[in-house]
N, C-alpha and C positions, 0 to 999 in steps of 0.2 A: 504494500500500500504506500501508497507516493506520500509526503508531506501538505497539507492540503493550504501552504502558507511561505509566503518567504521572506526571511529577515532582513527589516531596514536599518536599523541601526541600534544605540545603545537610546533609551526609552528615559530610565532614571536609574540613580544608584541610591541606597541609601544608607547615611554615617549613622553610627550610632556616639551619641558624644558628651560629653563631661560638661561643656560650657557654651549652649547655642550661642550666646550671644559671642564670644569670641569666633567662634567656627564662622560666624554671619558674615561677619566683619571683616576676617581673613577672605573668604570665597566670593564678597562684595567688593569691599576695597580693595582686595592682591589682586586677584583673578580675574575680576569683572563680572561676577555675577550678577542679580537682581532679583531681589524678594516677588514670587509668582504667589504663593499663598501663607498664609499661616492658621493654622489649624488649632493653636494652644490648647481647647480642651480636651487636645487627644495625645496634645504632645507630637506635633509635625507641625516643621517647617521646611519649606519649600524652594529652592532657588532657581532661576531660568540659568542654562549654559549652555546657550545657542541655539540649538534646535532639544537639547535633553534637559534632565532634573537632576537638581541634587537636592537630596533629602534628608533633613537633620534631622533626627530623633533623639530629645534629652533618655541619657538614661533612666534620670526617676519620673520619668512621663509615663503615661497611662500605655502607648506601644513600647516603649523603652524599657520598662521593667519585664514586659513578656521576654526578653533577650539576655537576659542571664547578667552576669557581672560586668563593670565598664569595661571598655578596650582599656588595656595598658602595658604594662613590660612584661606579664606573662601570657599574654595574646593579644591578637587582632581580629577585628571583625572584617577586614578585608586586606589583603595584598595591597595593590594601588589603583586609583581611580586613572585615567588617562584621558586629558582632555586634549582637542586636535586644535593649534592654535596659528592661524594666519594675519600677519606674517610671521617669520618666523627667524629672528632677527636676535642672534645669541647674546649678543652685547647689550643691548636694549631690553630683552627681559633680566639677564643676570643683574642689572645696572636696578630695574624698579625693583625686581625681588630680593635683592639688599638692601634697598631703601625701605624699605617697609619691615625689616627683622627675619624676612623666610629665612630658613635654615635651606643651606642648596647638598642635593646628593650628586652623584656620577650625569655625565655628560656622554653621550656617545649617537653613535646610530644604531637605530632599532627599527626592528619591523613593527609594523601598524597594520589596521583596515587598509591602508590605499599604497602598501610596500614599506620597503624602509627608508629611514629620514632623519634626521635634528631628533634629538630628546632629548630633556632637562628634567633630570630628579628634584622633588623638591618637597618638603616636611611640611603639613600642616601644624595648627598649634597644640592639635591632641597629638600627632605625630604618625599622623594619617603620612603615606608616601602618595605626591602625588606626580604625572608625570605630562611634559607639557611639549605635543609632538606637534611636528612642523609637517610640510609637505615632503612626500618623495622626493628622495636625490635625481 
């Protein structure tokens, strides 16, 4: 039986996190995101990142506690997010994501959805790994 669907792209992700309001802040002012919803009685918050979501959930919110213990040095609730970022201009991002406090990880080329490219490792403030891919070489 065939798949009766075919995958567009990545939809939402969602953090589970210690401090929405810092997370906000970082994924608004570093990254560029933009508040699409807030939900507080359930404990989701919501961000636009281009055509996807990113999706905050306090740990002691009403979804956040269904999730077991916060992320932190003896787990993670995700690997890394990867968001696809044009242009893609090493100097120019390293240059704002130092001016703002991001912690920066490895630098290389990596494969993506559209081949491989520019990547910039980079730490959120709960120590989320996030990664910030350019277009194919």
């Amino acid at each position: 039986m065939s798949i009766p669907f075919r995958l567009q792209q990545i939809d939402h992700i969602v953090l589970r996190v210690r401090d929405v309001a810092v997370m906000q802040a970082f994924y608004c002012d570093v990254l560029g995101c933009s508040v699409e919803r807030d939900q507080a009685e359930i404990g989701l918050l919501q961000l636009r990142a281009g055509s996807s979501l990113i999706d905050l959930v306090p740990v002691d919110g009403k979804l956040g506690r269904m999730g077991g213990a916060a992320p932190g040095a003896e787990g993670r609730n995700l690997d890394h997010l990867c968001l696809r970022v044009d242009p893609f201009d090493r100097d120019a991002i390293v240059a704002h994501l130092r001016s703002h406090g991001a912690r920066l990880g490895d630098f290389g080329a990596r494969y993506g959805a559209e081949g491989k490219g520019p990547s910039q490792y980079l730490f959120d403030p709960e120590d989320n790994m996030v990664e910030l891919k350019g277009p194919p070489a």
